[in-house]
MARDO-35829 format. One record per atom (N, C-alpha, C): residue in one letter; x, y, z. Coordinates in steps of 0.05 Angstrom, whole numbers, padded with zeros to 5 digits, always signed. Example, Ala and Ser with C-alpha at 12.3 -4.5 7.8 and 13.67 -1.06 7.14 Angstrom:
# residues 2
A+00264-00114+00156 A+00246-00090+00156 A+00264-00066+00156 S+00257-00045+00142 S+00273-00021+00143 S+00258+00001+00157 
***
This chain:
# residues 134
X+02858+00124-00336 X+02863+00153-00339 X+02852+00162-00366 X+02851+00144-00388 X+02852+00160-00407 X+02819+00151-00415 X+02803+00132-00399 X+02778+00130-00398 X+02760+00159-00388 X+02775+00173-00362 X+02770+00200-00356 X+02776+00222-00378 X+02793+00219-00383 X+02801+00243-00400 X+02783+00239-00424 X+02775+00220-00436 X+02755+00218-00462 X+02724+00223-00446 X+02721+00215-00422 X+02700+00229-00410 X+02689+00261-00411 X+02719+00273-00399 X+02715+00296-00393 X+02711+00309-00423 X+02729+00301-00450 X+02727+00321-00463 X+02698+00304-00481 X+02676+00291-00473 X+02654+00279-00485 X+02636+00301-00470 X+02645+00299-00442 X+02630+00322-00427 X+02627+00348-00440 X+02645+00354-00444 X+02659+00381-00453 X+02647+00403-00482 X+02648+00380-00499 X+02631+00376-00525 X+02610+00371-00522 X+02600+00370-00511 X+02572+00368-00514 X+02552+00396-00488 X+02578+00391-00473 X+02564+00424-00462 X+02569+00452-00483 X+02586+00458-00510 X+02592+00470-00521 X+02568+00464-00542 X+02562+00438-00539 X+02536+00440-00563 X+02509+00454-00548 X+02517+00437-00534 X+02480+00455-00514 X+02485+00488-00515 X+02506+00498-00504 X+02511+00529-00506 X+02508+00540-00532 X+02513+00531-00550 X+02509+00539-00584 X+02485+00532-00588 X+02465+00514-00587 X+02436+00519-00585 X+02415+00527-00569 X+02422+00532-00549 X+02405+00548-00527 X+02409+00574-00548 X+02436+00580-00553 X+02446+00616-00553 X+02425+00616-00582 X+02436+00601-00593 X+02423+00601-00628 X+02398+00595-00628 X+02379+00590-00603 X+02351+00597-00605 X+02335+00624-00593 X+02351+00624-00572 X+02357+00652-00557 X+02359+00669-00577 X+02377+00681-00598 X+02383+00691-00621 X+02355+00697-00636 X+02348+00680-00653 X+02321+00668-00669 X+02297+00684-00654 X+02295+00679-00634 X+02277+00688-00614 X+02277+00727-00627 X+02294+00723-00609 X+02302+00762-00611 X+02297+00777-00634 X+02294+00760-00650 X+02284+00772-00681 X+02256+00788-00678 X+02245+00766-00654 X+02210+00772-00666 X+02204+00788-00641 X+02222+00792-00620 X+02226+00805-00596 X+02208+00843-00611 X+02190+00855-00585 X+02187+00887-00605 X+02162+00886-00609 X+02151+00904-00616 X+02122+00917-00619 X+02118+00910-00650 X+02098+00901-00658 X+02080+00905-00692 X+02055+00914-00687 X+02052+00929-00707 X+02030+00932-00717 X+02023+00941-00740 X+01986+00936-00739 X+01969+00931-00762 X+01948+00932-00765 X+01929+00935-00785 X+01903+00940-00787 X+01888+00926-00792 X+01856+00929-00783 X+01840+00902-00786 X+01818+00922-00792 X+01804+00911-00820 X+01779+00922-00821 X+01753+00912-00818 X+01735+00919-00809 X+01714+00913-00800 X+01688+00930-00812 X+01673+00916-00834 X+01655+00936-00846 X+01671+00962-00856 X+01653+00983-00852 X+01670+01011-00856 X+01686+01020-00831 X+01700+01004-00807 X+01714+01018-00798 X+01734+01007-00802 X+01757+01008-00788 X+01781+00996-00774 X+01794+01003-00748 X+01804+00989-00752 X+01819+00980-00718 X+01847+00974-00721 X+01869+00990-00699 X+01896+00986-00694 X+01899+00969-00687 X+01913+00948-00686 X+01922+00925-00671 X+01963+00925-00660 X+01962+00917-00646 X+01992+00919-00638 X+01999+00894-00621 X+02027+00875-00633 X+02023+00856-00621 X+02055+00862-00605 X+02060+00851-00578 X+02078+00856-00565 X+02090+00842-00565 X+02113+00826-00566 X+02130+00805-00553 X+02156+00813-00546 X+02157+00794-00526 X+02181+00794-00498 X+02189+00769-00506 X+02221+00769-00494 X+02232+00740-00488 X+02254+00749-00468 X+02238+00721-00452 X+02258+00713-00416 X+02268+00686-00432 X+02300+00696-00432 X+02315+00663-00438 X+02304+00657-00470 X+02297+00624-00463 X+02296+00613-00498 X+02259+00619-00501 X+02245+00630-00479 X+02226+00630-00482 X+02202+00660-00498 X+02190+00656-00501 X+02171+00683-00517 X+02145+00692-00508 X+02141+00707-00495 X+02108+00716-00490 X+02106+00737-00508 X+02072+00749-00508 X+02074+00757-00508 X+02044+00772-00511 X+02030+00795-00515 X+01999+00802-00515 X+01994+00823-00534 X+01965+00815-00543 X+01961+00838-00566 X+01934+00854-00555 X+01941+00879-00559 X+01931+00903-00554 X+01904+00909-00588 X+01886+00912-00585 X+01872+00916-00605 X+01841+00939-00595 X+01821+00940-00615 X+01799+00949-00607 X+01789+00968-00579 X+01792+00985-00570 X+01788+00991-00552 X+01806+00990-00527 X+01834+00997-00529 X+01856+00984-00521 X+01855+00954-00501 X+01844+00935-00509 X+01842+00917-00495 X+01857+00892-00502 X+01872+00886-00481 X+01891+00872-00481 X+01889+00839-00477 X+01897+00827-00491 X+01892+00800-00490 X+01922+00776-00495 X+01925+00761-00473 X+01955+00753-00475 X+01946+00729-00498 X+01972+00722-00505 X+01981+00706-00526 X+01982+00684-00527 X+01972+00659-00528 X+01980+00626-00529 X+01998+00613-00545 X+02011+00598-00542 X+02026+00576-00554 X+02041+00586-00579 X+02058+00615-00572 X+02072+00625-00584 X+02096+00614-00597 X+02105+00618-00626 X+02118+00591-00628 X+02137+00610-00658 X+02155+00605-00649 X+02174+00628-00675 X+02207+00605-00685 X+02198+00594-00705 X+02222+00579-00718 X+02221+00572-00749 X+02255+00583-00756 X+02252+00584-00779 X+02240+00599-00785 X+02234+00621-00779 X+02225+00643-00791 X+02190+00648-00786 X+02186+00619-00786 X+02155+00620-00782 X+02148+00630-00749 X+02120+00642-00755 X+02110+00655-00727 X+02080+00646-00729 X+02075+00630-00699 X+02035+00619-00702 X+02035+00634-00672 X+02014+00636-00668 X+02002+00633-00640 X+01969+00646-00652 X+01961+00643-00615 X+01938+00644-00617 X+01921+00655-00603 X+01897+00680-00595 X+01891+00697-00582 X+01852+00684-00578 X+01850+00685-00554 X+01814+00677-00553 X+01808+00697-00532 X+01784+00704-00544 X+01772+00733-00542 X+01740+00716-00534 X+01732+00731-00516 X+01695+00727-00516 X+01691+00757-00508 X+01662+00756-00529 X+01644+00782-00521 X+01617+00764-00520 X+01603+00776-00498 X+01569+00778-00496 X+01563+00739-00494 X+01585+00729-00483 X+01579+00707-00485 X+01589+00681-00501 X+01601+00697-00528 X+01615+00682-00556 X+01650+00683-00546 X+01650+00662-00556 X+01681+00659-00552 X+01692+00658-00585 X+01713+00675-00587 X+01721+00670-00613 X+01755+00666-00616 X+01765+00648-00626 X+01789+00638-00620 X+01804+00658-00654 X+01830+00669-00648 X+01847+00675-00672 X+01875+00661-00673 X+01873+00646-00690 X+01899+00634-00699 X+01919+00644-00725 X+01939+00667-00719 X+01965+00680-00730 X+01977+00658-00740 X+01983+00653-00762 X+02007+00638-00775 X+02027+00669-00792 X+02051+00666-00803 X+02066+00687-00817 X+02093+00668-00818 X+02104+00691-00837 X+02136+00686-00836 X+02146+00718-00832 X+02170+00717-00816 X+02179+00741-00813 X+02201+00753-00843 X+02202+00773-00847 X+02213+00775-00872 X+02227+00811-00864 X+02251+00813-00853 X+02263+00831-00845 X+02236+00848-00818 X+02227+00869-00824 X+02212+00879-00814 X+02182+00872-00807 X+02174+00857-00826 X+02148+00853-00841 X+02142+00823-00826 X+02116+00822-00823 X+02107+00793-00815 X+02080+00792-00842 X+02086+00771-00857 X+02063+00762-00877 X+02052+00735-00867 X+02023+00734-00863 X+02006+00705-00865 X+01979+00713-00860 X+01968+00694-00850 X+01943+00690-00855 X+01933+00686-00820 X+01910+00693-00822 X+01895+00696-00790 X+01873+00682-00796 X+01864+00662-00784 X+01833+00644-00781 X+01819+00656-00756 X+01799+00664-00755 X+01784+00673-00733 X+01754+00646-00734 X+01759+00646-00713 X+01739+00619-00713 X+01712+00626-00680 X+01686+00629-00703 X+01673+00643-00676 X+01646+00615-00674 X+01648+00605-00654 X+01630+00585-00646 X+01635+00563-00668 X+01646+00554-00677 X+01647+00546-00698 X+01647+00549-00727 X+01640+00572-00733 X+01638+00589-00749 X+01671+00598-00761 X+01683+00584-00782 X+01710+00594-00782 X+01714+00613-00819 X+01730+00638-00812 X+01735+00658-00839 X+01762+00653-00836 X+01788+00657-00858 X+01807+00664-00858 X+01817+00696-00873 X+01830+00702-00876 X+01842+00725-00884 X+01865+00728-00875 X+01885+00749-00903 X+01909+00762-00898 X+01911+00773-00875 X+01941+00776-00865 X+01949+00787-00842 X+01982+00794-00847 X+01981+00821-00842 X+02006+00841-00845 X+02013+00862-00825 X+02036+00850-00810 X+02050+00866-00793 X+02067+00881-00796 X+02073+00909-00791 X+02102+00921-00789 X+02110+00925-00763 X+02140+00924-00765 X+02155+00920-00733 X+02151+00955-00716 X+02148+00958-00700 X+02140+00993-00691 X+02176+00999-00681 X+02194+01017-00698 X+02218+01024-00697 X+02222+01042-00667 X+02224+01026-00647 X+02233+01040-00615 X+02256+01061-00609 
***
């Protein structure tokens, strides 16, 4: 009997741990949950960019809207600890150009750096988001 009973409450404890980290990534998540945006310059113009993200459960999508409202979903979105990567690949006219977002989120604000990598050809540069207040 008392082999059961140390069962159940081993059971027990440890479903209260899984529920406290599911919730407490679930949580984490929801931070970066919301619309940003930001500017990208290009020669003498620029361009709006707006990145979207959703979360179903512990998970995150999500797609960025840029240039010509054209929409492009999001890869291997990945938000912990504050840190936020993912990654957007774009082809025009034949070129494929891959963008890889790194940042940390910092209340409203997303700060890092963006590598755009075109045929092999790789630039980096700053990258600064603000959250769009719904």
């Amino acid at each position: 009997m008392k082999t059961i009973a140390r069962s159940a409450l081993v059971v027990l404890a440890l479903t209260a741990c899984l529920a406290w980290a599911v919730t407490g990534l679930a949580a984490e998540a929801s931070a970066l949950t919301g619309k940003w945006k930001w500017t990208v310059g290009r020669g003498d113009r620029t361009f709006d960019m707006t990145l979207t993200v959703k979360q179903e459960g512990d998970k995150l999508t999500g797609t960025i809207t840029g240039r010509n409202n054209t929409e492009s979903p999001v890869q291997d979105l990945k938000f912990k600890d504050g840190e936020v990567s993912f990654k957007v690949t774009r082809e025009w006219n034949g070129q494929k150009m891959v963008l890889t977002y790194k940042g940390k989120l910092e209340g409203d604000t997303i700060k890092g750096t963006v590598e755009r990598d075109r045929d092999g050809e790789k630039t980096t540069q700053d990258w600064e988001a603000k959250r769009v207040k719904e």
